[in-house]
N, C-alpha and C positions, 0 to 999 in steps of 0.2 A: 465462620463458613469458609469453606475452600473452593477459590475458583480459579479453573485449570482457564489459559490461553493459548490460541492455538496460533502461534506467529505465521507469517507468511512467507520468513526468508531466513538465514540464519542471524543472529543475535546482531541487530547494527544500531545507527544512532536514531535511527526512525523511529526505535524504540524506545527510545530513550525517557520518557515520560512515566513508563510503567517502570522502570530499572530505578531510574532515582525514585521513586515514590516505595519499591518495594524496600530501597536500601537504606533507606531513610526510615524504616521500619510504621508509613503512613496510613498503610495497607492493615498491619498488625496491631496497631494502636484504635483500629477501628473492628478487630474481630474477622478480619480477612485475611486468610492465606493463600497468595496469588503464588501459581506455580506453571510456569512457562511451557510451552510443549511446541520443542524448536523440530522445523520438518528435518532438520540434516540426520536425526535421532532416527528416523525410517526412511530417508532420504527421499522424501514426499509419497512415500507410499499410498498416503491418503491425503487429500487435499484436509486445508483447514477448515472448512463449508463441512465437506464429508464427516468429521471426527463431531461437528457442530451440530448437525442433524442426526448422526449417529451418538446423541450424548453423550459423549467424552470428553468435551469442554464444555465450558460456561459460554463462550468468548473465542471469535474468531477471527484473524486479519486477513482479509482480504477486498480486492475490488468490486465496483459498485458490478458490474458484469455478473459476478453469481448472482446477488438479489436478485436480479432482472431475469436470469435463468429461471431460478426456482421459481417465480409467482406466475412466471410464462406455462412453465411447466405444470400448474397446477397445485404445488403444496403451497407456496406462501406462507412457510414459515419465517423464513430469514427478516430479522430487520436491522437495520445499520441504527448503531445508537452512538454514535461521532465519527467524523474523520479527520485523521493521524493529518492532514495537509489542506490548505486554503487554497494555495498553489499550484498549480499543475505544476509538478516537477517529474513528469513520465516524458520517456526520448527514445527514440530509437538510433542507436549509435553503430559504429563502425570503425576500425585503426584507418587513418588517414595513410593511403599508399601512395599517393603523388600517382595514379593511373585510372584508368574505366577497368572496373571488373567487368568483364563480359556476361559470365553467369553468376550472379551474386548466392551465396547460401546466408540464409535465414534461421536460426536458432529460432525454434519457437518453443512459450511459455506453456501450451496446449490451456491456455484459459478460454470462455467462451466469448464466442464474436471475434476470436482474435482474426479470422481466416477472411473476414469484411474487412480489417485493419488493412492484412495484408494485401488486398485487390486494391482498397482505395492508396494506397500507396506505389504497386502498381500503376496505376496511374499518377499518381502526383508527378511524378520526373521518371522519363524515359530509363533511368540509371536501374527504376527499381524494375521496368518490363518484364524483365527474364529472369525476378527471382526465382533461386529454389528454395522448398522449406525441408529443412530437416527437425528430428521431433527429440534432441536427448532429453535427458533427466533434467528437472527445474533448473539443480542447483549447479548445474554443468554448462548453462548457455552463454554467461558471463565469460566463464573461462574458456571457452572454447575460443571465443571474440579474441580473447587476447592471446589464445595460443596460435590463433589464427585459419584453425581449423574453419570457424562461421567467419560472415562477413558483416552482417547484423545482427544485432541483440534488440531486447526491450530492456530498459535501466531505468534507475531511478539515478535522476542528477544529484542529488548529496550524498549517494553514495558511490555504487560505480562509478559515474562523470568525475568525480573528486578523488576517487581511486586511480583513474587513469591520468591525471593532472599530478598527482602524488608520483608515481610511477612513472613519469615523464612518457606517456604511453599517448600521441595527439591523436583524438579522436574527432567526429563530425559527430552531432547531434543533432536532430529534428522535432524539437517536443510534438506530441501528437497536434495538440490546439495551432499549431503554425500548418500545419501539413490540412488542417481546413478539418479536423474531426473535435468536435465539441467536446471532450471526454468528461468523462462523470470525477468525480470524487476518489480519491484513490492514493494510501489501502484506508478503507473502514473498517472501523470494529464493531463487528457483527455478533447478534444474538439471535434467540429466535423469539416472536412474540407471546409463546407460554412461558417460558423464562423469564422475559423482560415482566411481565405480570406479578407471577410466582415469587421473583426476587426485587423487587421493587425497590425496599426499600437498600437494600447492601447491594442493590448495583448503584442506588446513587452516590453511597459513599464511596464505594471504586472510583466511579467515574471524577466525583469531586478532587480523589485524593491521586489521580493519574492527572487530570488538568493539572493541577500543581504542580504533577514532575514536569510536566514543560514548561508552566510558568519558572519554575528552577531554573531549567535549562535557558531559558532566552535570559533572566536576571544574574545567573551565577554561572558562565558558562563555564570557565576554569574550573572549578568546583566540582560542577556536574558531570565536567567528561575525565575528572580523577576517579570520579564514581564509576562510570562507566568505563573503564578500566578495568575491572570487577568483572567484568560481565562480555567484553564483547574484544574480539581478537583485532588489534592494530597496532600498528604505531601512535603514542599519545600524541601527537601533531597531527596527525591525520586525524584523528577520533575529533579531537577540538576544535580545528575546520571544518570538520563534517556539522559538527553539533552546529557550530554559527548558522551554517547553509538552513538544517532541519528548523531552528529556531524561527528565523526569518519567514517560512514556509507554513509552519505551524498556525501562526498567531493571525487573526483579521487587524484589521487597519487598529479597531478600539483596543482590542490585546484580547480577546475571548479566543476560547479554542474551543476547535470540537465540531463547532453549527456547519450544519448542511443546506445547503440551498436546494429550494426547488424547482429554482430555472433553470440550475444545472443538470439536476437529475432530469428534466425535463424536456432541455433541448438534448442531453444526451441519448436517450429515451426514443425522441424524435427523428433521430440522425439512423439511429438505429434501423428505425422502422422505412425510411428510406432507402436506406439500400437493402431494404429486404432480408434483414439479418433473423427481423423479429417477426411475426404474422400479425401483430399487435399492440399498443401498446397496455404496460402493465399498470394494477391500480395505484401510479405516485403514492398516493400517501400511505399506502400500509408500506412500501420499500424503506423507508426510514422513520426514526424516531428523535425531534428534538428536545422531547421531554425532558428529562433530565439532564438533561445541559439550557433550557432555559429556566427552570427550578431553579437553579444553580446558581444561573448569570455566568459564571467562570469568568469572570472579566479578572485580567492580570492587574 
């Protein structure tokens, strides 16, 4: 069976789970043919949610904010069935200029709830007062940051934060959970609940046989990021720094990957509905599924 996935960014270590496992041919040995559907290819012309609801994948990376959208909205299709991080490794970052910007510019990601993000930041520190938000293309926020164009980005720390440590580029970072915002899980791999039904059983072998690409990665990481070489544009020292960071991130205290918590989703959920993002909150348990990853166990 062939199942398309819809990434959330261009090809990095984050992904690193699904690449070793496809290169490893773990995917193939089991009757599956995963084929990747990276946004740089329409340069997000359609979210991965959108192509997921619009069946065009199987499999969609993104954060817990869409599910939350959609069952607000009324379809409640979407369900998360792992996430890619145990960690909150999401920051809001900036080049360090040794000054006060006065009117700071915001790149933003145009995902939902971001625009609650950016108010409660507004307040966190007088610095963010008088942001502005400008709206370019996904894959253009990052580098704007670093052309200097914007003044903040959203990042993920093992990758951009590790890019710009690479690049001798000093940045400041704020993970969201320091700045006082609970954030949910983030990116999950999403499906939708007729799919997850429907495919049952060859999604649990996916999911069995992507756990192991990261159990790979945190056990073989040298190895893994020769793999991933394959697959994702870097310098090999960068790539294998990134991979330690993602590893680390990946994995819970016992070594499982994957489980979702639902005081995370919960108090994120709640935080939400607080600042009036949401009119409600949505039904927790249809938002995610830990079924097939306790089936599994996934323990490393």
């Amino acid at each position: 069976m062939q199942l398309k996935i819809a990434l959330d960014w261009i090809p990095n270590t984050i992904h690193a789970g699904f690449y070793i496992a496809k290169h490893k041919q773990w995917y193939n040995n089991s009757g599956i043919e995963v084929i990747f559907d990276s946004p740089e290819t329409d340069n997000y012309a359609q979210t991965p949610v959108e192509k997921l609801l619009q069946g065009q994948v199987a499999f969609a990376i993104a954060p817990s904010e869409y599910v939350i959208q959609n069952h607000l909205r009324g379809n409640g299709e979407l369900v998360a069935v792992a996430t890619l991080f145990q960690e909150s490794v999401t920051a809001w970052a900036t080049l360090k200029k040794g000054r006060v910007i006065p009117n700071p510019v915001y790149a933003a990601l145009k995902i939902p709830y971001e625009e609650v993000v950016i108010d409660h930041f507004r307040r966190f520190q007088p610095r963010f007062k008088h942001l502005k938000t400008i709206a370019p293309p996904k894959l253009q926020t990052w580098e704007l940051l670093k052309a200097g164009t914007a003044d903040w980005c959203w990042i993920y720390l093992p990758w951009e934060g590790l890019e710009a440590a690479h690049l001798n580029l000093p940045i400041n970072s704020i993970k969201l959970t320091d700045a006082g915002i609970p954030y949910g899980h983030s990116p999950l791999l999403l499906t939708t609940h007729k799919l997850l039904k429907l495919h049952h059983t060859v999604f649990d072998s996916f999911l069995r046989f992507t756990a192991a690409g990261y159990f790979h990665a945190a056990d073989y990481p040298k190895e893994s990021a020769l793999i991933l070489e394959h697959y994702i544009a870097g310098n090999p020292q960068f790539i294998y720094k990134s991979l330690i960071d993602v590893s680390q991130a990946a994995l819970q205290v016992d070594g499982s990957w994957g489980i979702m918590s639902k005081q995370r989703w919960t108090e994120y959920a709640d935080w939400l509905l607080k600042q009036k993002a949401i009119p409600e909150l949505p039904p927790l348990d249809r938002l995610y599924s830990n079924t097939l990853l306790v089936e599994n166990s996934f323990l490393g």
